[in-house]
C-alpha positions in Angstrom: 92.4 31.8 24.1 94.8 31.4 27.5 96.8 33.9 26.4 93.4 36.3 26.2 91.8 35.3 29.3 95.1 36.5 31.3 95.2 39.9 29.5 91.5 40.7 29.7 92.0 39.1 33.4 95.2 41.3 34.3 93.5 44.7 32.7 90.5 44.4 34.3 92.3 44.0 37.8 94.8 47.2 36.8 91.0 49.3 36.2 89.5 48.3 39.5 92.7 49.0 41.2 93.1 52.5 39.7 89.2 53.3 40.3 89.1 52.0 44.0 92.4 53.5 44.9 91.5 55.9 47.6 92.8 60.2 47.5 96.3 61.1 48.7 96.1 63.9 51.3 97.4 66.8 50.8 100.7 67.8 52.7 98.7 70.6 54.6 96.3 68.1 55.4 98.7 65.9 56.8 101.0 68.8 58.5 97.3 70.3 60.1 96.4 66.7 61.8 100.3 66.6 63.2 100.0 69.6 64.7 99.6 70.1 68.4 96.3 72.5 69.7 98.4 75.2 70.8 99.9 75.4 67.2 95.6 75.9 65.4 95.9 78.7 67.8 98.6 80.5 66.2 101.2 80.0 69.5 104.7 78.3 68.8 104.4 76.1 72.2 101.8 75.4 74.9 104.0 77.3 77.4 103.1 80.5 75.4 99.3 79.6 75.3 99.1 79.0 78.8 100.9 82.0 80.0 98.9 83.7 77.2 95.8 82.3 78.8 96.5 83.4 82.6 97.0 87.4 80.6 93.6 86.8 78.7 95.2 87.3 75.3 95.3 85.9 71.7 98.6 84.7 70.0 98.5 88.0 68.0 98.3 90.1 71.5 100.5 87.5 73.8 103.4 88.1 71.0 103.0 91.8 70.5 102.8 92.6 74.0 99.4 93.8 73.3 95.5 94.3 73.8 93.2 94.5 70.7 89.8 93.6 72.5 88.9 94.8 75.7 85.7 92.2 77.0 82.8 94.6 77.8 84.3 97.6 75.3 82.8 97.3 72.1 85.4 100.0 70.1 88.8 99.5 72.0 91.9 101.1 70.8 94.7 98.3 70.5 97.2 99.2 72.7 100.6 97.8 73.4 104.1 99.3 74.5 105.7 102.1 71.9 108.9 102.1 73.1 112.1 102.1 75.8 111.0 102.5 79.5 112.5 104.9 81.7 112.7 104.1 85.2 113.0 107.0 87.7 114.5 109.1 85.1 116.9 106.4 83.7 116.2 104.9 80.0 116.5 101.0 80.7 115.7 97.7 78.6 112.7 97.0 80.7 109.9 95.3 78.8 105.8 95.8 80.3 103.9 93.2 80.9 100.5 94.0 79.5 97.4 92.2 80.0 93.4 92.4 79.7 91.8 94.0 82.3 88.9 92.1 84.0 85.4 92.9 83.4 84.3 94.6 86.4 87.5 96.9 86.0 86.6 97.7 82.5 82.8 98.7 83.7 84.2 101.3 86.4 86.5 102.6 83.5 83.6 103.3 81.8 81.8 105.3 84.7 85.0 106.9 85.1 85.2 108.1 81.5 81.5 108.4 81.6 82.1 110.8 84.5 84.6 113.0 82.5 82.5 113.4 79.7 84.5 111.9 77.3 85.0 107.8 75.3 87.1 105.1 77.1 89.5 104.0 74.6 90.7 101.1 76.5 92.2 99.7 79.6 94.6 97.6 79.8 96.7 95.8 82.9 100.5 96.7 83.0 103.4 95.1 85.1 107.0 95.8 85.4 108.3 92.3 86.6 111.5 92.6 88.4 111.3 96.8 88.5 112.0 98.7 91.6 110.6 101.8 90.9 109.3 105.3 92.2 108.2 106.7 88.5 108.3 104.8 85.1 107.5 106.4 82.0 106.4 104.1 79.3 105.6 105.4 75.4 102.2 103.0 74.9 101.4 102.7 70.7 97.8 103.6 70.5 96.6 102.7 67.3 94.7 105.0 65.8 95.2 107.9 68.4 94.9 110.8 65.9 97.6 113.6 66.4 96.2 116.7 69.0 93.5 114.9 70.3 93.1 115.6 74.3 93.9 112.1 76.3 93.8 111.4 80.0 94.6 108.9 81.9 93.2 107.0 85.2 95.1 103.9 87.4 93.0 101.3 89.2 94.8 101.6 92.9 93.5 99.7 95.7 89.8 99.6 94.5 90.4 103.4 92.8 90.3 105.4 90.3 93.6 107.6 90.6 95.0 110.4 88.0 97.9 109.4 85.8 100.4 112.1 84.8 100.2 112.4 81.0 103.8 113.6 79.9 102.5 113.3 75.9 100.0 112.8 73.4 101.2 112.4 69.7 99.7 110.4 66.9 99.0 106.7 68.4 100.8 107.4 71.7 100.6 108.5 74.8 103.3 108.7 77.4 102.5 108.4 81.4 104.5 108.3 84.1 103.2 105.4 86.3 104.0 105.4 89.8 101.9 101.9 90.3 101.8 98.8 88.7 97.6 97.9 87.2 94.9 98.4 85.0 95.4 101.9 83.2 92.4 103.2 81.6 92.7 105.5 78.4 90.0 108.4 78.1 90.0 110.4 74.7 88.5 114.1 75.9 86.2 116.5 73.6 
């Protein structure tokens, strides 16, 4: 009778141990609570979130040098650099800067394109950090820019709306030569 009492006593404590035994997390589970903010956000350090904060981007558009969404433009083109700068005529390794345009920028790029008769595609802000430079011509990738459709471009200078020499327009890109750095605004044309 002992020798039943302590094997009806030890199964009964190996079945409440198995059915009160709480879940194992997953690995994700445990990888997703380790993880810092910046890294829910998609960035690889807080560095890049911060700098991608002060340009007004997403990790997608800090690390592709890029702007998807334009705040106050419902339909923006995503825009980001196509392609080798040439400064004053040289081909360089120079890398943009791009950034989002504020909002009241991207209201008067409406007017503007309002003005011209034609759609505001976007505007982004550009910077050449470290460029001494008369003209650069930058390649920007336009997605979605179908080919021989009529583009122009206008440069927020000192609080104005300045024309933009447009060297091309080919299937998602347009090429400009820039004599200033700032917020560009793309205007498709009828």
């Amino acid at each position: 009778m002992k020798k039943f009492v302590a094997l009806l006593t030890a199964s009964v404590m190996m079945a409440s141990m198995t059915v009160c035994a709480a879940g194992s997390p997953t690995a994700a589970a445990v990888v997703a609570s380790s993880s810092p903010a910046y890294a829910s956000e998609g960035f690889h350090a807080a560095a890049d979130q911060q700098a991608a904060a002060e340009r007004g981007m997403s990790a997608g558009e800090y690390y592709n040098n890029a702007v998807v969404e334009t705040p106050g433009l419902a339909s923006a083109m995503p825009v980001g650099q196509g392609g080798k700068i040439m400064i004053n005529g040289v081909a360089t390794n120079l890398t943009a800067t791009l950034s989002k345009a504020v909002q009241a920028v991207v209201t008067s790029a409406n007017a503007q394109a309002a003005a011209l008769g034609g759609t505001l595609l976007n505007v982004v802000k550009i910077d050449f950090p470290g460029a001494n430079y008369n003209v650069a011509t930058i390649n920007f990738y336009v997605k979605g820019l179908a080919e021989g459709k009529k583009v122009v471009a206008k440069q927020y200078v000192n609080g104005a709306w300045v024309d933009v020499e447009v060297v091309e327009v080919r299937a998602d890109h347009v090429v400009l030569n820039l004599k200033n750095s700032g917020a560009v605004a793309f205007v498709e044309l009828p």
